[in-house]
C-alpha positions as CSV (number, residue, x, y, z in Angstrom):
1,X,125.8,98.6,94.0
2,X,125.7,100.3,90.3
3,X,122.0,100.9,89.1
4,X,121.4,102.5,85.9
5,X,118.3,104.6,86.7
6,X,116.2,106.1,84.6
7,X,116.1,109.5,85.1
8,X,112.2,110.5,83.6
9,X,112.1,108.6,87.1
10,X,114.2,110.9,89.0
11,X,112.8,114.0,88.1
12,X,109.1,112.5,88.8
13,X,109.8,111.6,92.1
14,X,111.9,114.7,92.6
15,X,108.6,116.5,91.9
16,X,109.1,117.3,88.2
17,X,111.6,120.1,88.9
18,X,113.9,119.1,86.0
19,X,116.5,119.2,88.8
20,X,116.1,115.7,90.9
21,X,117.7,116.0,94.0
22,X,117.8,112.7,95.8
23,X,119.8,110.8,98.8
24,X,119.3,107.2,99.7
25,X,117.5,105.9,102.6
26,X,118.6,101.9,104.4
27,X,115.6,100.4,105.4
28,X,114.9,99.7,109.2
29,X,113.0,96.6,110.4
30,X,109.3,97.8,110.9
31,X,109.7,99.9,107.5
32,X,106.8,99.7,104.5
33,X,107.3,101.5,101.3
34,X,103.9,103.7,102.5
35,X,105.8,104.5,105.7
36,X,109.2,105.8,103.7
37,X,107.0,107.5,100.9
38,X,104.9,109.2,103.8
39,X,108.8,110.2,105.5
40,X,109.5,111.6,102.0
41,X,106.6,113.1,101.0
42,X,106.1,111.1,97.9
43,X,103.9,108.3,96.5
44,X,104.1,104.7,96.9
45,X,104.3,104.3,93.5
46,X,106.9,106.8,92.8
47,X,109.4,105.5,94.9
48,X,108.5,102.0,93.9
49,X,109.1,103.4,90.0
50,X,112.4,104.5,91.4
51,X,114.0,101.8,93.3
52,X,111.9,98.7,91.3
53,X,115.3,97.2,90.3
54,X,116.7,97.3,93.7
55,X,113.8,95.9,95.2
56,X,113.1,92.8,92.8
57,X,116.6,92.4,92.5
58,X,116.6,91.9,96.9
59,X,113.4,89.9,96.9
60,X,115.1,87.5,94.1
61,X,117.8,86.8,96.2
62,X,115.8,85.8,99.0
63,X,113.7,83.3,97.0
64,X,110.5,85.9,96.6
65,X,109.2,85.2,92.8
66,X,106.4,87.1,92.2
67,X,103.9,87.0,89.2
68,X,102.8,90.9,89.3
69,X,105.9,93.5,89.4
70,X,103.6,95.4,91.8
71,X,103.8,92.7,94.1
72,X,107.2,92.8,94.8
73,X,106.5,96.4,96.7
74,X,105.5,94.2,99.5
75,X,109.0,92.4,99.6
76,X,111.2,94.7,101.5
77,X,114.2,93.9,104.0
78,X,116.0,95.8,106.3
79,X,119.5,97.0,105.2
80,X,118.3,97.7,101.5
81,X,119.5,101.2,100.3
82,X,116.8,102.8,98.5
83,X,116.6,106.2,96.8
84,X,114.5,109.0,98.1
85,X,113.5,112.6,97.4
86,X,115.8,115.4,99.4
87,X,113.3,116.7,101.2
């Protein structure tokens, strides 16, 4: 999969080194986007910020529409490669 990501992004989540240093993380059945960002010592909302294309573009295929982009941080499925924070 090709993402274009923004990289004001990367560096945030990366901590605002100016250096973003990230690997990917496949999502396990059990997983929440509070229990990743706790594994990777980030925020919610940064990693959300990070992988929102990804995400919406999973719960889309699976029929999930919904009407607050913030939403869709609830929608999650094992097997989806998200990007994390090298910690």
């Amino acid at each position: 999969m090709s993402e274009n990501l923004n990289l004001n992004n990367l560096e945030q989540v990366a901590g605002g080194s100016g250096k973003a240093e990230l690997t990917t993380y496949t999502i396990k059945s059990g997983d929440t986007l509070t229990s990743i960002a706790r594994k990777y010592k980030t925020t919610v909302s940064k990693l959300f910020d990070l992988n929102s294309k990804i995400i919406i573009t999973e719960a889309n295929k699976r029929g999930v529409v919904c009407n607050n982009v913030n939403d869709y941080a609830n929608h999650i499925w094992p097997g989806t490669i998200l990007y994390v924070p090298n910690v």
